[in-house]
N, C-alpha and C positions, 0 to 999 in steps of 0.2 A: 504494500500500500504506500503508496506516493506522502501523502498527508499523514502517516504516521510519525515524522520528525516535526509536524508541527507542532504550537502549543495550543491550547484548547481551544484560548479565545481567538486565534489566526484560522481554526477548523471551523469555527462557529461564523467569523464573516466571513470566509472560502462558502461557508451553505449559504446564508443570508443573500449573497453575494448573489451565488446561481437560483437562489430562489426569485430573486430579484429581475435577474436575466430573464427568466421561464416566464412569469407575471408581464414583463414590456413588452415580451414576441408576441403573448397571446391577446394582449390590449393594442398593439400595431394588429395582427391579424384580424380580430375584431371590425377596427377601423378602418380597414382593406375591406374588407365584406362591406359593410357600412356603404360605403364610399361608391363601391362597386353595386350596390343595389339602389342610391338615390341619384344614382347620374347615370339617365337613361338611354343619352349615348353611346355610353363607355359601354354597362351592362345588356342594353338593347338595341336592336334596332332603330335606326333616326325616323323619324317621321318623315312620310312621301313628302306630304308639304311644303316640307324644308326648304328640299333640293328643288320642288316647283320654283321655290320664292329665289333661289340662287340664280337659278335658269332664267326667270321671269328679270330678274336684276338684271343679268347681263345682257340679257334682247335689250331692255330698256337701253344702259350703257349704249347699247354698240348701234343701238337709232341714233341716240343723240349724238355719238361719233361723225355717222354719217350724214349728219344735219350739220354737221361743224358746230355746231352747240356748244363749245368748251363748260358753258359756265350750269350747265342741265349735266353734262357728264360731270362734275368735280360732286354736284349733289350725293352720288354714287358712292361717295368716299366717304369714310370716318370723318371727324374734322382734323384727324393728325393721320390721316394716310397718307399713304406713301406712294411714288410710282417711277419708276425707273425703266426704261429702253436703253435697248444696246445703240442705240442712234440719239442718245442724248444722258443730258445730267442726269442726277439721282435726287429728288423733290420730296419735300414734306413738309405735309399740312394742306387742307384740301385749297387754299388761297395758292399755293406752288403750282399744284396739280391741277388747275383751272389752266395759268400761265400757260405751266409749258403742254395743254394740248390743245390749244387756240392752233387751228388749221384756216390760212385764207382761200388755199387755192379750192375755187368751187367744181375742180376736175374730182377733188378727192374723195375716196372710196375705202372702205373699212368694213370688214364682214370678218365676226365672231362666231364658231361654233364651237359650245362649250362638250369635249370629248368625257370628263370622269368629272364629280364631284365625289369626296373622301370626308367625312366627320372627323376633327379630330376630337372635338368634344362636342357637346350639345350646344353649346353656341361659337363656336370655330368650324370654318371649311376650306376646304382650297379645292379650286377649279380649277381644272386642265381645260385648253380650249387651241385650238386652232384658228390663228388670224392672218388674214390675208389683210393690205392695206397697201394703198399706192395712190399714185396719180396720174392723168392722162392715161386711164388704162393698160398702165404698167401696174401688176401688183405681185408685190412682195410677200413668199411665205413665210409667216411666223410664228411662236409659240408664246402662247400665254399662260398665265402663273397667277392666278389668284386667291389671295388670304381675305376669307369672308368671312365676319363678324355678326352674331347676332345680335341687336343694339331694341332693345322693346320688342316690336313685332319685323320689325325690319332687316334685313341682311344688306350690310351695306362689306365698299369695297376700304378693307385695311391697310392692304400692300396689293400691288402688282409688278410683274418685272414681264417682259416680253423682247423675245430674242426670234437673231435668224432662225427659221427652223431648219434644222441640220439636213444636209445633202440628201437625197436619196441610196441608198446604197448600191451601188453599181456591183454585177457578178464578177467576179473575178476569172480573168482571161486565162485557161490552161496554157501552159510554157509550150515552146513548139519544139 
């Protein structure tokens, strides 16, 4: 026995000690359970709803885009949202995000289709979506990234970042 060289009272908090321990894990487990059965995200299924009201945001978004609208799209946003392109600075707060998406030319063209929404909690999501956008009937493929917030009954936009969307993948030429 290990604790036999101790003395009594170093035996006695060596037990107190792990009784101690046993009692935290099982009030942490508890609070795990807990946790895990009032957050109906986490432990259940999201409400269809939800994702309606995500989907329903982003069509709105991406009218007002192609309206040139800047100041009806920035509404879309938190007031401390965020929005970033690989074709421009990194902005925040929804008065930034108004700024930099003022579009004049009225060739311009923007079309969203939101590919996955994922819960990360019952009021967090993020949208994958595919966007195209250009001008003079040139348009560019891209990829969007959206962090959406549930704010009252509302899902508005947190963050977005939107990049080239990567090359198509070409097959690879057998050597001759």
């Amino acid at each position: 026995d290990r604790d036999a060289d101790l003395p009594s009272g170093a035996k006695a908090m060596k037990s107190t000690h792990s009784q101690l321990a046993v009692i935290a894990m099982r009030g942490l487990y508890a609070l795990w359970v807990m946790v895990l059965l009032l957050l109906p995200g986490t432990a259940r299924a999201q409400a269809p709803s939800d994702e309606s009201a995500i989907r329903a945001r982003l069509a709105s978004y991406a009218e007002a885009r192609t309206r040139r609208d800047a100041h009806a799209e920035a509404l879309s946003y938190t007031v401390d949202g965020d929005f970033r392109s690989s074709a421009g600075p990194f902005v925040f707060g929804r008065e930034a995000v108004e700024k930099q998406l003022v579009v004049n030319d009225p060739t311009y063209q923007f079309v969203l289709t939101v590919t996955h929404v994922r819960f990360v909690t019952p009021v967090v999501a993020i949208a994958d979506a595919d966007v195209s956008t250009g001008v003079g009937g040139r348009l560019a493929p891209l990829v969007g990234v959206y962090v959406m917030v549930k704010q009252g009954s509302d899902w508005l936009i947190s963050g977005a970042r939107i990049a080239r969307a990567p090359a198509p993948a070409t097959p690879a030429t057998p050597p001759r």
